[in-house]
N, CA, C and O of each residue as an XYZ file, in Angstrom:
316
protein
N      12.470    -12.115     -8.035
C      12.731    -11.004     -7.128
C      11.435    -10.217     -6.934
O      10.855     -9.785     -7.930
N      11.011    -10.033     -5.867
C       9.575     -9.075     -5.287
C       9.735     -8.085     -5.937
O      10.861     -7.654     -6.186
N       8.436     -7.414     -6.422
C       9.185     -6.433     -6.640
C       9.620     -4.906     -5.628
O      10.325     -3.978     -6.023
N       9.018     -5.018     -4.397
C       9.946     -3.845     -3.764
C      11.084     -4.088     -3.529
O      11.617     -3.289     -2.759
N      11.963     -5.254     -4.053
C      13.421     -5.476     -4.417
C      13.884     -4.290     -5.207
O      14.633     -3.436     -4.731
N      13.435     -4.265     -6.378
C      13.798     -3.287     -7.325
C      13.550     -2.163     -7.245
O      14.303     -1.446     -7.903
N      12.528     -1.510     -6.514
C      11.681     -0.311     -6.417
C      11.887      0.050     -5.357
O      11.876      1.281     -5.385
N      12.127     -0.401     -4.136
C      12.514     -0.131     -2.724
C      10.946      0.459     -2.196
O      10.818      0.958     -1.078
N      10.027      0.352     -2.968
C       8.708      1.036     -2.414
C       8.561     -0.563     -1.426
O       8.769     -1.771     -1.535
N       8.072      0.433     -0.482
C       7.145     -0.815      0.600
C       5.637     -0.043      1.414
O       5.471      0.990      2.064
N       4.766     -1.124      0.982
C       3.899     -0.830      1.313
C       3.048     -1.469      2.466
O       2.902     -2.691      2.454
N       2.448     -0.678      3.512
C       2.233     -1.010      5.269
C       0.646     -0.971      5.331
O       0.138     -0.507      6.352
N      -0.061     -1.366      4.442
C      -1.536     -1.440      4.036
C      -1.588     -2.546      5.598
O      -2.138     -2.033      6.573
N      -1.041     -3.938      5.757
C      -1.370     -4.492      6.378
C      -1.529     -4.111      8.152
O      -2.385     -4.276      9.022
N      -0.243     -3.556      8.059
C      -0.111     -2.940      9.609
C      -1.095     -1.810      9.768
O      -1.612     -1.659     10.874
N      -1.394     -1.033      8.817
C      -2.635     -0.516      8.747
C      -3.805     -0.513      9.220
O      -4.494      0.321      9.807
N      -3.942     -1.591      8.877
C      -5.327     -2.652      8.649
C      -5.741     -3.402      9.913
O      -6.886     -3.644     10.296
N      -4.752     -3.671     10.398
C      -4.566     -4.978     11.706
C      -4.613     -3.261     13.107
O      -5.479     -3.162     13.976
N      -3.903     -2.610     12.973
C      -4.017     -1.069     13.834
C      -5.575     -0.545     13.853
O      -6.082     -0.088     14.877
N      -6.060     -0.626     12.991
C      -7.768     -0.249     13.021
C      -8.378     -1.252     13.118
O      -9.519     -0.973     13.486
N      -8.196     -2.655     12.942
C      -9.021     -3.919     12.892
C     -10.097     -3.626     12.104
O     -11.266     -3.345     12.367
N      -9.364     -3.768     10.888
C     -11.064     -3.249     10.005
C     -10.110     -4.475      8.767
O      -8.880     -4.507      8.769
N     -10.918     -5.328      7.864
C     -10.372     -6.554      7.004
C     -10.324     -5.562      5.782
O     -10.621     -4.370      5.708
N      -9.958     -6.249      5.065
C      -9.592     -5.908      3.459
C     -10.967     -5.806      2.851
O     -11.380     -4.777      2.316
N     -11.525     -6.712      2.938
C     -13.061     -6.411      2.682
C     -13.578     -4.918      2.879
O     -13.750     -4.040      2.033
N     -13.753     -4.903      4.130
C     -14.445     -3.418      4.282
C     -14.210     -2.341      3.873
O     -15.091     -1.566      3.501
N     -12.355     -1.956      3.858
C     -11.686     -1.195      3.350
C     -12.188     -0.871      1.603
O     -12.430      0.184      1.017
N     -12.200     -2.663      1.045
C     -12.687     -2.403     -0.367
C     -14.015     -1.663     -0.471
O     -14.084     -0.710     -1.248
N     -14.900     -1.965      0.130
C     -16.090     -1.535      0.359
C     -15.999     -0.075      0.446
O     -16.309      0.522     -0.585
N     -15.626      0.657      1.497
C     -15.355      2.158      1.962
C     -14.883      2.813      1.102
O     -15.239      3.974      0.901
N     -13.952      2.188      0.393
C     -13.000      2.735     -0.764
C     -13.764      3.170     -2.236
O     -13.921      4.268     -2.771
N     -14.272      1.395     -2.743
C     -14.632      1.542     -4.094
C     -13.822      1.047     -4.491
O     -13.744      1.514     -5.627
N     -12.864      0.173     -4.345
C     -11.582     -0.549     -4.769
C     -11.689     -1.969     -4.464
O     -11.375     -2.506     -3.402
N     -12.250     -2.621     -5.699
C     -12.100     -4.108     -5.076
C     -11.115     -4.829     -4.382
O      -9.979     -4.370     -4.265
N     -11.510     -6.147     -3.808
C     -10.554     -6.925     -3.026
C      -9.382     -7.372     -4.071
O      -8.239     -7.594     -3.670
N      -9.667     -7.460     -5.123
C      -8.310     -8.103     -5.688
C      -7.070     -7.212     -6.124
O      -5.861     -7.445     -6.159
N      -7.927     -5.975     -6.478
C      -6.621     -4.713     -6.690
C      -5.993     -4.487     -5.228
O      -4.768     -4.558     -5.139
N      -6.900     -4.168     -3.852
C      -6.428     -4.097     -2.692
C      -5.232     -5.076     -2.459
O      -4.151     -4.635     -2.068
N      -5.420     -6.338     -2.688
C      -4.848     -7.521     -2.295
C      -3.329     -7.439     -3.302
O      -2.234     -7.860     -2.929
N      -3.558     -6.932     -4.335
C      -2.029     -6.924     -5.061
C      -1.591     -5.409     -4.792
O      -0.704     -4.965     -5.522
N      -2.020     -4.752     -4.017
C      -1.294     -3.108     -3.778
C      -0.718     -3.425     -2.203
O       0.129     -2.735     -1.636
N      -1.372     -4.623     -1.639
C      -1.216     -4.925      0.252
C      -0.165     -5.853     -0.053
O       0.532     -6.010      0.949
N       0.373     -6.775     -1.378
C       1.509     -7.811     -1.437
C       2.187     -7.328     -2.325
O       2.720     -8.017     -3.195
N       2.301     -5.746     -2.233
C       3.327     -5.171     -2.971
C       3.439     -5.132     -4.478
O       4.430     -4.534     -4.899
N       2.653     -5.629     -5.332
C       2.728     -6.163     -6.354
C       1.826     -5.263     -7.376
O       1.337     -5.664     -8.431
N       1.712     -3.846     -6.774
C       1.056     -2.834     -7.684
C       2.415     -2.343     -8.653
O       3.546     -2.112     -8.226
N       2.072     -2.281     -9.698
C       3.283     -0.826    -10.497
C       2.405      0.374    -10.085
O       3.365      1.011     -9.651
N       1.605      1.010     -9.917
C       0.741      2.194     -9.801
C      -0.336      2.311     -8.885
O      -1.079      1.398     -8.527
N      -0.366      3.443     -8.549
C      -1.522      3.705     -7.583
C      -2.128      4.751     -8.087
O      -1.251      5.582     -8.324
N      -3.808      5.406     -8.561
C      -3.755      6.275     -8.770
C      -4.278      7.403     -7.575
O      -5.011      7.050     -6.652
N      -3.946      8.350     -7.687
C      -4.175      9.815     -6.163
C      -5.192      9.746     -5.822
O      -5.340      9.932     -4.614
N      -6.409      9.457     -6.627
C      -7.677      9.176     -6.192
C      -7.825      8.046     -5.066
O      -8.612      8.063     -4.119
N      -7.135      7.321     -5.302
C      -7.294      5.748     -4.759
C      -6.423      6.175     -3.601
O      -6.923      5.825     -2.532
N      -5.308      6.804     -3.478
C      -4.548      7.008     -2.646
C      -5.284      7.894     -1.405
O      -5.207      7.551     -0.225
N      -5.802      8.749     -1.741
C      -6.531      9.545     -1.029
C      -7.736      9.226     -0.339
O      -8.043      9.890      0.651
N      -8.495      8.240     -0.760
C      -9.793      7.581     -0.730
C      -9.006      6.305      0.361
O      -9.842      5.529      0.824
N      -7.857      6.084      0.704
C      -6.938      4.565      1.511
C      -6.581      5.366      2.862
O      -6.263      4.958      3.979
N      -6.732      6.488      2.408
C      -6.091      7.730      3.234
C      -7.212      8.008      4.190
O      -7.373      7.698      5.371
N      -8.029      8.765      3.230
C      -9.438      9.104      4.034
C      -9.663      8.222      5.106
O      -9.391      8.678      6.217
N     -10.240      6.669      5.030
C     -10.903      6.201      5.434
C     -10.283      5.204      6.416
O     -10.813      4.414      7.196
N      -8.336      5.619      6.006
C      -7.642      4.986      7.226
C      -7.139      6.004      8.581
O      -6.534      5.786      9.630
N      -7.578      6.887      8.107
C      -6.956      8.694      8.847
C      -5.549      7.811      8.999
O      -5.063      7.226      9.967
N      -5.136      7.960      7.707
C      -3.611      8.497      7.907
C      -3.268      8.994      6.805
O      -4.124      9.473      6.062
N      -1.479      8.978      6.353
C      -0.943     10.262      5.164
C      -0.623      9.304      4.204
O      -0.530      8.124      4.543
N      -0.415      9.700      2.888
C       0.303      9.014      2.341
C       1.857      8.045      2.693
O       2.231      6.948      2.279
N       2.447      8.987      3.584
C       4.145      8.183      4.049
C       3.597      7.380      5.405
O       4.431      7.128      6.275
N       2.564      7.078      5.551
C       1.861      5.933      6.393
C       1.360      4.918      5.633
O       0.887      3.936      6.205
N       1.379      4.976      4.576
C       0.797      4.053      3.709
C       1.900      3.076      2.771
O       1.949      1.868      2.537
N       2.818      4.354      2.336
C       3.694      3.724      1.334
C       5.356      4.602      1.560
O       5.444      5.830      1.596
N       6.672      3.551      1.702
C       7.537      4.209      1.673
C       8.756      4.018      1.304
O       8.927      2.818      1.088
N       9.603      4.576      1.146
C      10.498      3.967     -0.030
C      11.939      3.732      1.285
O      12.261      4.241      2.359
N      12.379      2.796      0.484
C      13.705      1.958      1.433
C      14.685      1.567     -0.027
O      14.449      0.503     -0.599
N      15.605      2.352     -0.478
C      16.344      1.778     -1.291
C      17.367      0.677     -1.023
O      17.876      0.514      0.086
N      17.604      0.030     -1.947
C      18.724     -0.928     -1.725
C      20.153     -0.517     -1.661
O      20.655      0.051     -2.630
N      20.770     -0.740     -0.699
C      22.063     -0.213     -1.184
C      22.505     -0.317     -2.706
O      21.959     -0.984     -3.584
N      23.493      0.404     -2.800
C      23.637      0.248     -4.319
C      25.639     -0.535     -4.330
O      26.526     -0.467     -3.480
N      25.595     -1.169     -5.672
C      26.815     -2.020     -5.437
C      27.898     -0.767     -5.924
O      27.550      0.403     -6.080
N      28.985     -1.180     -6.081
C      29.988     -0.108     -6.555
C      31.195     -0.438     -5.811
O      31.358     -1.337     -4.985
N      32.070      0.495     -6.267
C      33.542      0.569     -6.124
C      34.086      0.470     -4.574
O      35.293      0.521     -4.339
């Protein structure tokens, strides 16, 4: 199971990315965040982000945090 199965976080790094036409590369570059942490925070597969990093994805994409990352819960089962 992915994990924004469980977490309902989803993250739009890509649509992002493809909206400015700027690659993962450069972003790492601009940032200070290598390609391979980028690459598991863009396939969902971060547990954590820290505010620094968040802010610095932010900066250099001019957008907000709830442009970046947002939560979609699963329904929940029950009665």
């Amino acid at each position: 199971m992915p994990p924004e199965e469980t977490t309902g976080i989803r993250v739009h790094l890509d649509g992002l990315l493809a909206e400015r036409g700027m690659t993962l590369t450069e972003l790492s570059e601009r940032v200070g965040v290598t390609v391979v942490n980028l690459s598991v925070l863009k396939n969902g597969r971060a547990k954590a982000i820290r505010f620094s990093t968040l802010a610095a994805l932010c900066r250099e994409l001019d957008c907000r945090p709830g442009d970046l990352i947002s939560h979609e819960p699963s329904p929940r089962a029950g009665p």
